[in-house]
N, C-alpha and C positions, 0 to 999 in steps of 0.2 A: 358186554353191555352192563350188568348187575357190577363191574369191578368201578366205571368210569361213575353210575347214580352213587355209590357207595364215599365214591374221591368228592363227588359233586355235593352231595352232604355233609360231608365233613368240614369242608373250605367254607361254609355256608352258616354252620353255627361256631364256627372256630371265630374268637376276639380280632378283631382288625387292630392295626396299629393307630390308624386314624380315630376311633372313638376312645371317648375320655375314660381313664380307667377310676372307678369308684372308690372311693375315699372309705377307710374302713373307719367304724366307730372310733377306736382307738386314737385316729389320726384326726378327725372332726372336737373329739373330746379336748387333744391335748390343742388344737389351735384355741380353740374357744375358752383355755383355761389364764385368766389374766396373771395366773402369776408364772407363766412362761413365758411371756411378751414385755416385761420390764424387771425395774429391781425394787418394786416394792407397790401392795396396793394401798389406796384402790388406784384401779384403773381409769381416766376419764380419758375420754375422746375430744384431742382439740385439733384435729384433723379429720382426713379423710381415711386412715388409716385404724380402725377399729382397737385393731391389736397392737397399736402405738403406745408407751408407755406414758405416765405423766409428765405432763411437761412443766405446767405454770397452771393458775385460777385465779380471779381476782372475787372478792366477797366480799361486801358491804358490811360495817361494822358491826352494827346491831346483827345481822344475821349470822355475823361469823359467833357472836355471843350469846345468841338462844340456843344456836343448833352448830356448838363446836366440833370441829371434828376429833377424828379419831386421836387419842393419845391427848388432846386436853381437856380439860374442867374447868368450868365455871364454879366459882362461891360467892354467894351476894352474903355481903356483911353491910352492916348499916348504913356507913357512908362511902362507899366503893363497890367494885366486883373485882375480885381476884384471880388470877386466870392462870391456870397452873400447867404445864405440858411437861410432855417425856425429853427429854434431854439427850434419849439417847436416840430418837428419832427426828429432831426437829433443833433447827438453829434460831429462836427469835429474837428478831433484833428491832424492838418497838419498847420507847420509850413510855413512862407514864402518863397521861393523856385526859382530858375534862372529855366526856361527851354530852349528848344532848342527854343524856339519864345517869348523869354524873362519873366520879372520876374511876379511869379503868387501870390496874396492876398487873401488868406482865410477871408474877413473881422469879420466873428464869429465865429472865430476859436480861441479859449486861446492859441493853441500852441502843439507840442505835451507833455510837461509838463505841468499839471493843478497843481496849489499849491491849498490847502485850509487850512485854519485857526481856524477851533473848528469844534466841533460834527455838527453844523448846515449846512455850507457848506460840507460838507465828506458825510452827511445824504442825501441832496440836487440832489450833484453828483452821491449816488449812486445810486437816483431812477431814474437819467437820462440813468445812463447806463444799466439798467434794462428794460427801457419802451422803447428807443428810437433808431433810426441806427447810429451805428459807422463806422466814415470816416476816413481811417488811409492813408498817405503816403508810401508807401515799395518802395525800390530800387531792381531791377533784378541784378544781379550780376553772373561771370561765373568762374568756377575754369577748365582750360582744362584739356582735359585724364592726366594721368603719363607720357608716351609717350614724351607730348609736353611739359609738365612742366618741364623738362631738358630744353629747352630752353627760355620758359619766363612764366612768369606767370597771368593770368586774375584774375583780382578782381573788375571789371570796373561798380560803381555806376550808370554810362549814360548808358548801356545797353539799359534802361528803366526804365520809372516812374509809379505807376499803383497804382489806389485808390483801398483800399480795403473797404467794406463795406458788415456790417455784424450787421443782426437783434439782437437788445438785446431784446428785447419781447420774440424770439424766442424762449418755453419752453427748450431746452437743452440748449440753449447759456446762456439763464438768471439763471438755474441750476449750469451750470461750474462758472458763474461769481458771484454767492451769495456764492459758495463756495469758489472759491478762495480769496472774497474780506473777509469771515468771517473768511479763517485761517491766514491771513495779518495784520487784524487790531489792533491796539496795544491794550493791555490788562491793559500799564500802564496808566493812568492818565495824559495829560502834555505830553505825550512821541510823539519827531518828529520822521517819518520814510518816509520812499518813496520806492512804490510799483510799480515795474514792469508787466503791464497787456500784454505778449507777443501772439501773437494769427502766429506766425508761424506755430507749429504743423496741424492750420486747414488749412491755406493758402497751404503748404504745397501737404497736402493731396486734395484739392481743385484741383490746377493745376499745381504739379509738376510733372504729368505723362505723359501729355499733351503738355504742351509747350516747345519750343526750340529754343534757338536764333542763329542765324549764325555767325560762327566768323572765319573767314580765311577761308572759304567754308566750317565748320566744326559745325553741330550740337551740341548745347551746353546743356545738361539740367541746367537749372537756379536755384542758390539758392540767397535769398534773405535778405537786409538785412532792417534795422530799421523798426524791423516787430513789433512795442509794442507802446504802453502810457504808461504815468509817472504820477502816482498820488501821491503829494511832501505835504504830511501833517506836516505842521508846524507850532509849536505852540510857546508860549512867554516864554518858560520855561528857567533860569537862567543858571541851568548846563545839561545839555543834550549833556551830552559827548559821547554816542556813537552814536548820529546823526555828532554832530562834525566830529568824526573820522570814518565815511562811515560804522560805523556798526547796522544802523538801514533799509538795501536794503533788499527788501524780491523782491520775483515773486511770480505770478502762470501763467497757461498756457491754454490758450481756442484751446480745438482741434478738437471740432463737425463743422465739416460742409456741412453736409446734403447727406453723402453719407455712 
């Protein structure tokens, strides 16, 4: 009897298979540490997924220029702001600009067109857009209902200015854009073309359900415009007639953004 209470104790505080086994500090720590969950902070959350890495953000100008992030600088000189970032973190591609508190300098910025000149630069640029965050310029722009379109029409640039930035490290972003940049590239030798990188579809999907601007007291959903880069590969070739005459435009479309 004292052998069967002694077996019956044991089975009793002995760990079932069925209850959850506790997660030791160790293991809690390294989940909650954001720089095990991507390839670079900081972390934000544009899912449901805590521990998902960066994906995309969109930031209104002005505030992207009080409260720059990480790796840029702002310098107010007299008649401009100059706005300076690491180059080795960061691709931007935003040309010079009037805002409502005067004109803004990307100073490492090429432009939103980048030309390059042989395989070596083209090779160059695309490991940048692969490893690094792209800083794009968009305009907010508003078309009214039907309704009002009888009487005028909105298309209006100044709505608003809003930096888009978006992880190329990001496994799907660096996916869509090795794919898009491998069915663009020319196949002939010598051949110039220029490749449209539009990334509306994710901007889009990002916060076109979301935001609304006012316009004669009247919610607007916003569509947007110069949502892309231009990468302008040109090369010394003699006759390259159908770069001449605009038949060497290709696109693709980056449309993940984390939701």
């Amino acid at each position: 009897t004292q052998f069967w209470k002694l077996l019956t104790l044991d089975f009793i505080n002995a760990p079932h298979a069925h209850e959850p086994r506790q997660k030791s500090t160790d293991e809690l720590e390294k989940r909650s540490d954001p720089s095990t969950a991507g390839c670079s902070e900081p972390q934000v959350n544009m899912g449901e997924n805590n521990n998902s890495p960066f994906v995309m953000d969109v930031v209104e100008i002005e505030k992207f220029l009080s409260n720059p992030p990480q790796g840029f600088s702002v310098e107010h000189r007299a008649v401009y702001r100059l706005v300076k970032s690491d180059p080795k973190q960061s691709c931007v591609f935003i040309d010079e600009f009037q805002s409502s508190k005067g004109k803004v300098i990307f100073c490492q910025s090429p432009g939103r067109k980048i030309t390059v000149r042989n395989l070596g630069e083209y090779t160059n640029l695309r490991n940048q857009l692969l490893s690094k965050r792209i800083y794009v310029l968009v305009s907010a722009c508003a078309t009214k209902p039907a309704k009002v379109q009888e009487k005028r029409r909105v298309n209006d640039p100044a709505l608003g200015l809003y930096v888009v930035v978006i992880n190329g490290c990001h496994p799907m972003i660096r996916w869509e854009m090795e794919k898009g940049l491998d069915s663009t590239i020319s196949s002939v030798a010598g051949e110039s073309y220029t490749v449209n990188v539009d990334i509306r579809d994710a901007l889009q999907a990002c916060v076109g359900e979301n935001l609304r601007i006012l316009i004669d007291g009247e919610k607007v959903k916003p569509s947007w415009k110069d949502t892309h880069f231009t990468i302008n590969y040109h090369s010394d070739a003699l006759f390259d007639f159908p770069y001449w005459f605009g038949l060497s435009k290709r696109e693709f479309k980056i449309s993940y953004c984390g939701r």
